[in-house]
C-alpha positions in Angstrom: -106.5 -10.3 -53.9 -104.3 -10.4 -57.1 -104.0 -6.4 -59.0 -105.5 -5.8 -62.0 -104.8 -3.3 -64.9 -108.3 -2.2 -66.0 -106.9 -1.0 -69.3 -106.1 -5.0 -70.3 -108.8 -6.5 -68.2 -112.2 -7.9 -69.9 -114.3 -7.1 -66.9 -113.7 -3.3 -67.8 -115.2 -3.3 -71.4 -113.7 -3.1 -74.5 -112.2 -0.5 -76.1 -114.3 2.2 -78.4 -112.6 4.3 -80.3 -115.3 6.9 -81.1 -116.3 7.2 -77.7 -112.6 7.1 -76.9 -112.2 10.3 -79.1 -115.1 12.0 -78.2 -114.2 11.9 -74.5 -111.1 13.4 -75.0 -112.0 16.0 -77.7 -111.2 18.7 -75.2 -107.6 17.8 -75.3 -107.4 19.0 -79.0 -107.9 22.4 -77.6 -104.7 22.0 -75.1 -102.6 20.6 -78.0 -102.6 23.8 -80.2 -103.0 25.8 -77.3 -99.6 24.7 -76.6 -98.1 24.4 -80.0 -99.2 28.6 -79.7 -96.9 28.7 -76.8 -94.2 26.7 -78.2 -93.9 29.3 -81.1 -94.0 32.3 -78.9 -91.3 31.1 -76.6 -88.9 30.0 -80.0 -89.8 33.4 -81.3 -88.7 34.8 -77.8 -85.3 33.3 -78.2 -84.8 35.3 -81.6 -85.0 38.5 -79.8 -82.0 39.8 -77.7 -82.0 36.8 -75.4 -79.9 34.7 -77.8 -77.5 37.3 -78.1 -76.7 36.6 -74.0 -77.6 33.3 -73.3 -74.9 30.8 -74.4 -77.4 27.7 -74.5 -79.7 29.6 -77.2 -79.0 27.7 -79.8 -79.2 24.6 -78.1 -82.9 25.5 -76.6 -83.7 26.9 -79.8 -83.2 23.4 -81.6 -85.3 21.4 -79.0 -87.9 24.0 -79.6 -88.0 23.7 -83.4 -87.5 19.9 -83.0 -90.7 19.8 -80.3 -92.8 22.0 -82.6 -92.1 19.9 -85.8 -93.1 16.9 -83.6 -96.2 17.9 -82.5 -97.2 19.4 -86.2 -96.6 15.4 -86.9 -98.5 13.7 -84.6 -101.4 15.9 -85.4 -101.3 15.2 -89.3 -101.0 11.6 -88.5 -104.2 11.7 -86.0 -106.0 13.6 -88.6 -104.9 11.2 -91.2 -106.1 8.2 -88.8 -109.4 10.0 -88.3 -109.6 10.7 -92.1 -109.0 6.7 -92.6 -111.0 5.2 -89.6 -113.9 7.7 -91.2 -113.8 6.2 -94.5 -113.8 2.3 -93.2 -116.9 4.0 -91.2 -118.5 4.9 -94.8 -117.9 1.6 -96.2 -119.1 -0.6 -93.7 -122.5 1.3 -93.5 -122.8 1.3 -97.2 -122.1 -2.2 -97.7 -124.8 -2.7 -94.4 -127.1 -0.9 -96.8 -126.6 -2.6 -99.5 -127.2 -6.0 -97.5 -130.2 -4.9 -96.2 -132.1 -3.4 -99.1 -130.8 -6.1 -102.3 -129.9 -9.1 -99.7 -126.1 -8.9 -100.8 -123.8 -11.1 -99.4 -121.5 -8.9 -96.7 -118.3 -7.9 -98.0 -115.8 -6.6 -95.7 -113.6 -4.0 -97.2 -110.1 -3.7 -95.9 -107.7 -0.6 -95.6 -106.9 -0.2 -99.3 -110.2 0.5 -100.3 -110.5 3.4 -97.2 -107.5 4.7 -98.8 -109.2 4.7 -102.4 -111.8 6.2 -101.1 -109.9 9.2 -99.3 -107.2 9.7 -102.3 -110.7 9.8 -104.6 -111.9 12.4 -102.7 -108.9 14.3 -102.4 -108.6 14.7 -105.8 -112.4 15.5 -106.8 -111.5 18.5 -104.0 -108.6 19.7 -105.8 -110.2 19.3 -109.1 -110.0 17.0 -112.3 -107.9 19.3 -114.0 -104.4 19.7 -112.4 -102.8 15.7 -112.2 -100.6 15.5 -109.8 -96.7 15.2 -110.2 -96.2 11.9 -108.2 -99.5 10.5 -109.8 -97.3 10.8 -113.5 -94.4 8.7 -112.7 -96.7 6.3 -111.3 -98.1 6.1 -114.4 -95.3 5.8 -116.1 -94.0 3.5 -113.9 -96.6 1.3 -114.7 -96.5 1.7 -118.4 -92.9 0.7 -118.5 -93.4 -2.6 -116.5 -96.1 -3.2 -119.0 -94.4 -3.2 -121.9 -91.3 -5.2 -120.7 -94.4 -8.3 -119.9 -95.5 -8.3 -123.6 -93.5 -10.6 -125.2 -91.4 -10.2 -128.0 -92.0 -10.5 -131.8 -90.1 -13.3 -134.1 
């Protein structure tokens, strides 16, 4: 009898991701339940405590540190969820399309996910504030342009 690791072994099944997450939804719930309690015990350490306890300052900084970390991670799996949402989107769309006008399949990659969510960002903050960043790139652009065109005699 050799061990086996079922998380790397075939005979297990593969891995889904939206079962995955759906499965382990409840855990959401822990996470901010303790970012809550991460905040409370750093605003603890404001009160009087600090005044006493030497080590404060030090606990106080691991405590910031841990609740910036955790605000991270959860953009970032919102982000993910945002993206692997989109590719979701495409692929049926384009399964659509291949069904109803006999396309041939395309298979869209990340960049077009990311298109997709940007666009919608923007429709949801409105056509008519342009964002800073979205300028320069502009600009940016504009000025590697013009130094391609070639010069006149």
């Amino acid at each position: 009898m050799r061990p086996r690791d079922p998380r790397f072994d075939e005979t297990s099944g593969s891995y889904d991701v939206d079962g995955f997450t759906k499965a382990y939804a409840f855990l959401e719930e822990y996470r901010t339940e303790e970012l809550e309690k991460l905040k409370e015990a750093k605003q603890k350490l404001n009160t009087k405590k600090r005044r006493k306890d030497p080590d404060a300052a030090r606990k106080e900084e691991e405590l910031t540190k841990e609740i910036k970390c955790r605000i991270q991670q959860d953009k970032q799996r919102k982000h993910l969820g945002e993206l692997r949402a989109a590719e979701l989107s495409l692929k049926s769309k384009e399964r659509e399309k291949v069904k109803t006008t006999g396309k041939v399949p395309f298979f869209h990659g990340r960049k077009e996910a990311r298109k997709l969510i940007a666009q919608s960002k923007k429709e949801k903050k409105g056509s008519s504030t342009r964002d800073k960043a979205e300028e320069r790139r502009e600009q940016k652009r504009a000025a590697k342009e013009k130094k391609l065109l070639p010069t006149r005699r």
